[in-house]
mmCIF file of the C-alpha atoms, coordinates in Angstrom:
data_MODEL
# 
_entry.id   MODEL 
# 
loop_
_atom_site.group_PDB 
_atom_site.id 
_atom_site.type_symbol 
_atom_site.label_atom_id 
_atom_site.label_alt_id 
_atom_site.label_comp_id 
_atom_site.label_asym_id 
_atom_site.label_entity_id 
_atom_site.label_seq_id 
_atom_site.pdbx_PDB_ins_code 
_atom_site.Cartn_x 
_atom_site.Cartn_y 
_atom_site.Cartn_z 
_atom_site.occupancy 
_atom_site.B_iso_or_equiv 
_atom_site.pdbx_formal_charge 
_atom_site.auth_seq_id 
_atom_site.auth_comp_id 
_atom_site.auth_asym_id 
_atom_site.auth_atom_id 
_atom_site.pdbx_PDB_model_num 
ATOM 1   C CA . UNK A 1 1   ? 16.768  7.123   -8.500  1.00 0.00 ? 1   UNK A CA 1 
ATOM 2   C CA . UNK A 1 2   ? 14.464  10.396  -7.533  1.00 0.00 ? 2   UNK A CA 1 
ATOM 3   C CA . UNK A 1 3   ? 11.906  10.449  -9.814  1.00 0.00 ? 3   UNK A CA 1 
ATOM 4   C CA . UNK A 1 4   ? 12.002  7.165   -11.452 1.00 0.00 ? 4   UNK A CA 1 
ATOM 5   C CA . UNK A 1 5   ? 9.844   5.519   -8.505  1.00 0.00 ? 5   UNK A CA 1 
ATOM 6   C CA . UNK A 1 6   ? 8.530   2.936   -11.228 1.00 0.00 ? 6   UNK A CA 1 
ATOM 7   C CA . UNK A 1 7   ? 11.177  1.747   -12.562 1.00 0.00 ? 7   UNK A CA 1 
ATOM 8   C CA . UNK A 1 8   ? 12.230  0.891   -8.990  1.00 0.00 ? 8   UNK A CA 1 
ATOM 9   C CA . UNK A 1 9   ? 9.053   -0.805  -7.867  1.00 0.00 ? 9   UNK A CA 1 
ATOM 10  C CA . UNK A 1 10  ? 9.487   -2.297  -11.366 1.00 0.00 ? 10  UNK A CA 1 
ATOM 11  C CA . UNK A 1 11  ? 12.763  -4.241  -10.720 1.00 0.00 ? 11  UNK A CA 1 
ATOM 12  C CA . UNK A 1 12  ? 11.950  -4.925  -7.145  1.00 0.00 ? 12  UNK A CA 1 
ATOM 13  C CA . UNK A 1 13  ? 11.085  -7.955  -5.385  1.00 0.00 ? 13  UNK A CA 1 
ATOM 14  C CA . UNK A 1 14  ? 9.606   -6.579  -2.133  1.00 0.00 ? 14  UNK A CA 1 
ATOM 15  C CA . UNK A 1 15  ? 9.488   -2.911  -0.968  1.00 0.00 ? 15  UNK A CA 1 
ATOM 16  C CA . UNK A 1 16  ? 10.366  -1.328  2.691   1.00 0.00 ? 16  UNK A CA 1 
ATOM 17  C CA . UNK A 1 17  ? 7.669   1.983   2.221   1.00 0.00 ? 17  UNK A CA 1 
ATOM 18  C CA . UNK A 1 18  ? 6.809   4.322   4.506   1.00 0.00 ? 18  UNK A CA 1 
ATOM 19  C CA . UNK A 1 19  ? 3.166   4.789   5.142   1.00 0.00 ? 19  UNK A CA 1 
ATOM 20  C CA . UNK A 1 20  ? 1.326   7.648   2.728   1.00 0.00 ? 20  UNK A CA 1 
ATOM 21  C CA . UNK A 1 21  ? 0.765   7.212   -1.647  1.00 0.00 ? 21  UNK A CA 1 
ATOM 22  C CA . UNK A 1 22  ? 3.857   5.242   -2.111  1.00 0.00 ? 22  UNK A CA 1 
ATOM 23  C CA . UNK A 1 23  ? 2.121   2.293   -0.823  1.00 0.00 ? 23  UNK A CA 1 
ATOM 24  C CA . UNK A 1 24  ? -0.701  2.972   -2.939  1.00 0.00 ? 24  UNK A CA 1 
ATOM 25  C CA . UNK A 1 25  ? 1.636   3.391   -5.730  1.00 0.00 ? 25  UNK A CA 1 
ATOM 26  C CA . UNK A 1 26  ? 3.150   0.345   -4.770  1.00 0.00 ? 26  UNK A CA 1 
ATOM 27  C CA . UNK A 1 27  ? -0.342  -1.323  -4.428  1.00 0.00 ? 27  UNK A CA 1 
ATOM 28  C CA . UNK A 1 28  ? -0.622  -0.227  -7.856  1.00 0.00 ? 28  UNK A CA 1 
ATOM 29  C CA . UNK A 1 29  ? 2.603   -1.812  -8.967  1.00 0.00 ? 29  UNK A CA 1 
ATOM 30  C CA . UNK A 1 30  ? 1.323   -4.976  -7.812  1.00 0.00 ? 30  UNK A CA 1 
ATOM 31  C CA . UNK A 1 31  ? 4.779   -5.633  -5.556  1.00 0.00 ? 31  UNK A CA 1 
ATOM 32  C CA . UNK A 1 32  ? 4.707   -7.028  -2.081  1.00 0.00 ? 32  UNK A CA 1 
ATOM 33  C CA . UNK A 1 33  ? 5.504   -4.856  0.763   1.00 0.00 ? 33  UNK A CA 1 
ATOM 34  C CA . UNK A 1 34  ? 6.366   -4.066  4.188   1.00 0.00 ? 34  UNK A CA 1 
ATOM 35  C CA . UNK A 1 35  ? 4.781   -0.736  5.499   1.00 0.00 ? 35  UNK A CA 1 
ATOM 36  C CA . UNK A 1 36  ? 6.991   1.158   8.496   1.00 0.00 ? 36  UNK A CA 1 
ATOM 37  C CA . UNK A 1 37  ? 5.697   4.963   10.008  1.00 0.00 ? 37  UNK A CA 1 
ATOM 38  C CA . UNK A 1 38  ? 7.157   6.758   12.325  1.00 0.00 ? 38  UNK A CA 1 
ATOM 39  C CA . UNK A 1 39  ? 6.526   9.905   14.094  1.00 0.00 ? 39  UNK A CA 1 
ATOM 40  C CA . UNK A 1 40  ? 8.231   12.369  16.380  1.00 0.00 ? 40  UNK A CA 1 
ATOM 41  C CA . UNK A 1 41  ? 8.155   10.764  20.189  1.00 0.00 ? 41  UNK A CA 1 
ATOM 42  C CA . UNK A 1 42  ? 6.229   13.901  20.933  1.00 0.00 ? 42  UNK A CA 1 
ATOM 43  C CA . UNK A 1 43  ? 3.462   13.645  18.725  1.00 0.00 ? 43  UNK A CA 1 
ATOM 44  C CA . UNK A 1 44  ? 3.125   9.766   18.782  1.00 0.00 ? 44  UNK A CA 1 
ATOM 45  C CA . UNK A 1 45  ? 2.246   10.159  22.319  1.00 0.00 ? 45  UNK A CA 1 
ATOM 46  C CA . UNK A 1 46  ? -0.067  12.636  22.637  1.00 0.00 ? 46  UNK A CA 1 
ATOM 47  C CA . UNK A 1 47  ? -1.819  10.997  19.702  1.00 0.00 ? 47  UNK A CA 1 
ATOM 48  C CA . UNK A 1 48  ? -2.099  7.650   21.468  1.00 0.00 ? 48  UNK A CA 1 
ATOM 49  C CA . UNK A 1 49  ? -2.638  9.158   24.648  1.00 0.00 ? 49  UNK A CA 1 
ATOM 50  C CA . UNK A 1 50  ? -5.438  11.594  23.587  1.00 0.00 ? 50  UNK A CA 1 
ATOM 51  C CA . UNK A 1 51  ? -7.063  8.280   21.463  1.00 0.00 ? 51  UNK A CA 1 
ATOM 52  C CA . UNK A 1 52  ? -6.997  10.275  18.502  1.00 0.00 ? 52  UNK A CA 1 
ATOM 53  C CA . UNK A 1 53  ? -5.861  7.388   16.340  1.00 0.00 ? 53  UNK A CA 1 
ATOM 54  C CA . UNK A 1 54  ? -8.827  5.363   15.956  1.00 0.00 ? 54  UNK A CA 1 
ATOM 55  C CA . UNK A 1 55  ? -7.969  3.199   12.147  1.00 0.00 ? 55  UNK A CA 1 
ATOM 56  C CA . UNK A 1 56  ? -7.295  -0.368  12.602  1.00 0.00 ? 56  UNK A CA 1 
ATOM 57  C CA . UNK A 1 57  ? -5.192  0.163   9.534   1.00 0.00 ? 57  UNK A CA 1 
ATOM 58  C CA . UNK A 1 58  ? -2.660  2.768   8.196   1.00 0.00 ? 58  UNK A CA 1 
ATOM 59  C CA . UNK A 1 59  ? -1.550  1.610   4.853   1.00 0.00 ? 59  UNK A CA 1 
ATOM 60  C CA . UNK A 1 60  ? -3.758  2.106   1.774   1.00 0.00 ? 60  UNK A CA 1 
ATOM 61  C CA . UNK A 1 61  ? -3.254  -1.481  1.121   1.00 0.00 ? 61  UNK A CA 1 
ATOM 62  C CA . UNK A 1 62  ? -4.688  -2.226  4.207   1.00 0.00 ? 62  UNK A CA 1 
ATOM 63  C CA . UNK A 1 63  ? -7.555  0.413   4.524   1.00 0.00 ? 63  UNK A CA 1 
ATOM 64  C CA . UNK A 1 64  ? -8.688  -0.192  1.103   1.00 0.00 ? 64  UNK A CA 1 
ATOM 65  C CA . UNK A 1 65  ? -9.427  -3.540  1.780   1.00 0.00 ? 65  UNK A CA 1 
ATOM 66  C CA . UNK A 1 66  ? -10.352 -3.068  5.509   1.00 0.00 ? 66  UNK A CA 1 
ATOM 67  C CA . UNK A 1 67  ? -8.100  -6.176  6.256   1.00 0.00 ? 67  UNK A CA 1 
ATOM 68  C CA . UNK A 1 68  ? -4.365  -6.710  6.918   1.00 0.00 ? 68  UNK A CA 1 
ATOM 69  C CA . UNK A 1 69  ? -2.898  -7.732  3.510   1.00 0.00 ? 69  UNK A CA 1 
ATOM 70  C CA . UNK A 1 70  ? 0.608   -6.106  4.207   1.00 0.00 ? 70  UNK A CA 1 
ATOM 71  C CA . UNK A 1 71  ? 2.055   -5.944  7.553   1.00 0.00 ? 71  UNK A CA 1 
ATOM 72  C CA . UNK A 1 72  ? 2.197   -2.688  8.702   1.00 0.00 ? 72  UNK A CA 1 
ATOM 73  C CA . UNK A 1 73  ? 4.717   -1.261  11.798  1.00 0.00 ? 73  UNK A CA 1 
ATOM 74  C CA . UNK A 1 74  ? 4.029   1.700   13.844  1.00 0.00 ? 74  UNK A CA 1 
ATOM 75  C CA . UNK A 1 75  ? 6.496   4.054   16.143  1.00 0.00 ? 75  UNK A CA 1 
ATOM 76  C CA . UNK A 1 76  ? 8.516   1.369   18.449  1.00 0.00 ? 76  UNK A CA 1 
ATOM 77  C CA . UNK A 1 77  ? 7.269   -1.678  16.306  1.00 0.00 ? 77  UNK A CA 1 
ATOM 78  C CA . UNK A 1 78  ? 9.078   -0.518  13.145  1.00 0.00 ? 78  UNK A CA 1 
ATOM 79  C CA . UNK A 1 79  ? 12.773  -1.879  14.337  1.00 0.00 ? 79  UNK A CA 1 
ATOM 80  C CA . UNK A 1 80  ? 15.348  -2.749  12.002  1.00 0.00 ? 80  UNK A CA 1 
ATOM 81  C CA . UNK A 1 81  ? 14.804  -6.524  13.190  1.00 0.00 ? 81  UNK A CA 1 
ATOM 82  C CA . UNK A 1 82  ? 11.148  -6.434  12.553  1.00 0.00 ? 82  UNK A CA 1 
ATOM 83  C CA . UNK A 1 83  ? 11.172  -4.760  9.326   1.00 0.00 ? 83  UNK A CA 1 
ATOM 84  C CA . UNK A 1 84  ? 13.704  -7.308  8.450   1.00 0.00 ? 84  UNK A CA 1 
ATOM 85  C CA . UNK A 1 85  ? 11.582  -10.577 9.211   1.00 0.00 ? 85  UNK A CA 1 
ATOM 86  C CA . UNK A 1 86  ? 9.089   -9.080  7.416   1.00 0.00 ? 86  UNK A CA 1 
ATOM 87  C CA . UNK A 1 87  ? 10.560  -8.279  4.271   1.00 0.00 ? 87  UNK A CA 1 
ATOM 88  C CA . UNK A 1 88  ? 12.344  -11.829 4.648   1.00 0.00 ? 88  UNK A CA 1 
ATOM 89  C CA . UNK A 1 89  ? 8.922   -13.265 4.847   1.00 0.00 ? 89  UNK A CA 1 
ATOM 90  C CA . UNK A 1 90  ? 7.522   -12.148 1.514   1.00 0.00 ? 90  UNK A CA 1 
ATOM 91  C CA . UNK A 1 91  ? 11.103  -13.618 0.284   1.00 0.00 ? 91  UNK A CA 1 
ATOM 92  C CA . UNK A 1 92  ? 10.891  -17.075 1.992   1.00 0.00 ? 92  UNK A CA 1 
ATOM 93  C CA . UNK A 1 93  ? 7.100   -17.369 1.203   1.00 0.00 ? 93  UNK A CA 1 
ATOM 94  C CA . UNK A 1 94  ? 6.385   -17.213 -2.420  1.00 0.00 ? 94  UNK A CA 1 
ATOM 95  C CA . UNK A 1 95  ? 2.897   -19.204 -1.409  1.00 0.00 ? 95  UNK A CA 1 
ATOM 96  C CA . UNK A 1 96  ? 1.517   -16.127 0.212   1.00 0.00 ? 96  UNK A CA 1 
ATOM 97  C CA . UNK A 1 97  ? 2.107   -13.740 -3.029  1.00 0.00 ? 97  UNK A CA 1 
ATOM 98  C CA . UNK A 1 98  ? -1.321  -15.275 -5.478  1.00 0.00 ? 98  UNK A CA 1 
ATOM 99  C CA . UNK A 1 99  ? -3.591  -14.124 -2.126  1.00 0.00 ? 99  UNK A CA 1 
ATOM 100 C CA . UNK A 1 100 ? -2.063  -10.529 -2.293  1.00 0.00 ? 100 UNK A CA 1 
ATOM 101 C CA . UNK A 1 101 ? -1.933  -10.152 -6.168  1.00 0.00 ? 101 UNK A CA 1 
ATOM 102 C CA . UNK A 1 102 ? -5.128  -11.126 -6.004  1.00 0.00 ? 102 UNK A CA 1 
ATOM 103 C CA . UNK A 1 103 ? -6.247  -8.228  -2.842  1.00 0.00 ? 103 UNK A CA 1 
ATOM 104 C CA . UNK A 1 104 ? -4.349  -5.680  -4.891  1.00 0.00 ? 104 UNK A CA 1 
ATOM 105 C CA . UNK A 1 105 ? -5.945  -6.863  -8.016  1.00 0.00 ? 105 UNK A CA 1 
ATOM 106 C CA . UNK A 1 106 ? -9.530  -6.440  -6.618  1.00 0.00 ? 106 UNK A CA 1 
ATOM 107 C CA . UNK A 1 107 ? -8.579  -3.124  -4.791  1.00 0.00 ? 107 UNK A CA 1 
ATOM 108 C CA . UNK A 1 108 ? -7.307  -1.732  -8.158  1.00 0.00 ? 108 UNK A CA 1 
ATOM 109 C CA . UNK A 1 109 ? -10.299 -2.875  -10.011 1.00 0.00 ? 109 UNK A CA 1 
ATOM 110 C CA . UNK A 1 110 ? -12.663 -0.876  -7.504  1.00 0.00 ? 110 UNK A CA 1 
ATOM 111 C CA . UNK A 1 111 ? -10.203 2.236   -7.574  1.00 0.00 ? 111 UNK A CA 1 
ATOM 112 C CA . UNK A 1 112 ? -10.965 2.214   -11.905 1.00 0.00 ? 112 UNK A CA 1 
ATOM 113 C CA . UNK A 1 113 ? -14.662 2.559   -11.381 1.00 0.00 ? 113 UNK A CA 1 
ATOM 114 C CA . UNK A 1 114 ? -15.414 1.218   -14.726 1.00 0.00 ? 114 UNK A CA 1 
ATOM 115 C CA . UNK A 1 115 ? -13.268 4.716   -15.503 1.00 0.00 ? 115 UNK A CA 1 
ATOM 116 C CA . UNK A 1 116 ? -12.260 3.254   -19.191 1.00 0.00 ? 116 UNK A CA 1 
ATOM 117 C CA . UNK A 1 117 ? -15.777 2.367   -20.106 1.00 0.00 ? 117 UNK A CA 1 
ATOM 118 C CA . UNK A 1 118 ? -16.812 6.009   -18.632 1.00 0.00 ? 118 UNK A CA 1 
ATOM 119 C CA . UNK A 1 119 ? -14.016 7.808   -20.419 1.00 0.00 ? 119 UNK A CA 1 
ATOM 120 C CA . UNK A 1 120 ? -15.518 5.686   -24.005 1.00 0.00 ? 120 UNK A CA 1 
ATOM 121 C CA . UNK A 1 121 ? -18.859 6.496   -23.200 1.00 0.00 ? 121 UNK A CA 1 
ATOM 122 C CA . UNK A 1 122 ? -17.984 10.186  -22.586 1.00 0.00 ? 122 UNK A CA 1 
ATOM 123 C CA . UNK A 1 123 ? -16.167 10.261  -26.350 1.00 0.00 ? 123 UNK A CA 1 
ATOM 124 C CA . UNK A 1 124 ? -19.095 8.077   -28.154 1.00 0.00 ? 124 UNK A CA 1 
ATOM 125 C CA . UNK A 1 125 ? -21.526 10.796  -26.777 1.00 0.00 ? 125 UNK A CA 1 
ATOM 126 C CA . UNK A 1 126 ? -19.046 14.207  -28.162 1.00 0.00 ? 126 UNK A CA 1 
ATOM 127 C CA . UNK A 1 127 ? -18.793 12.016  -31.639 1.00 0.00 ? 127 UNK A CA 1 
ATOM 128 C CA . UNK A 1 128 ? -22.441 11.817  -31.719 1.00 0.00 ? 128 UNK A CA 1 
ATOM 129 C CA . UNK A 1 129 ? -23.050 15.129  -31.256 1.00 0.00 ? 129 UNK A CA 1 
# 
């Protein structure tokens, strides 16, 4: 399925993503989803140790909206039983989908920036030239 990412998100009913613009692509897509990052042990230390990680948030989801509207699970949290219940949850819960259509919804909206209304502007002015 390389390279036919939408036509996955498409026919799924929840998505496992790892953290980066696949859950902004999924955001996009307007599917629920659980979001999992891991790094080398190496690096996830020293980052933790030296307090260089200082976001609430790592998924877009959740930093665009600066709220936790798809759980997120970082280094030892991300287990295969955790990422499970989680994925199970947007399964076994169809009451808590509306609320996140709605977040991504209102995050999307905000990404546009009126961008079609700019773009007809922007050809109204060339015509009238």
């Amino acid at each position: 399925m390389e390279g036919r990412s939408r036509e996955v998100l498409a026919a799924a009913d929840v998505v496992l993503v790892a953290s980066g613009t696949a859950t902004l692509e999924t955001l996009l897509s307007k599917r629920p989803m659980v979001v999992a990052y891991r790094l080398g042990a190496a690096t996830a230390f020293l980052l933790q140790r030296l307090g260089l990680v200082k976001v609430q948030h790592f998924s877009q989801p959740n930093l665009l909206s600066g709220r936790e509207v798809v759980p997120e699970f970082f280094q030892a949290a991300a287990t295969p039983e955790a990422l499970g219940a989680a994925l199970l949850g947007w399964l076994d819960s169809p009451a808590r989908l509306p609320p996140l259509q709605a977040a991504f919804d209102e995050i999307h909206e905000r990404l546009r920036c009126g961008g079609a209304g700019l773009a007809a502007d922007a050809v109204i002015e060339l015509l009238a030239r």
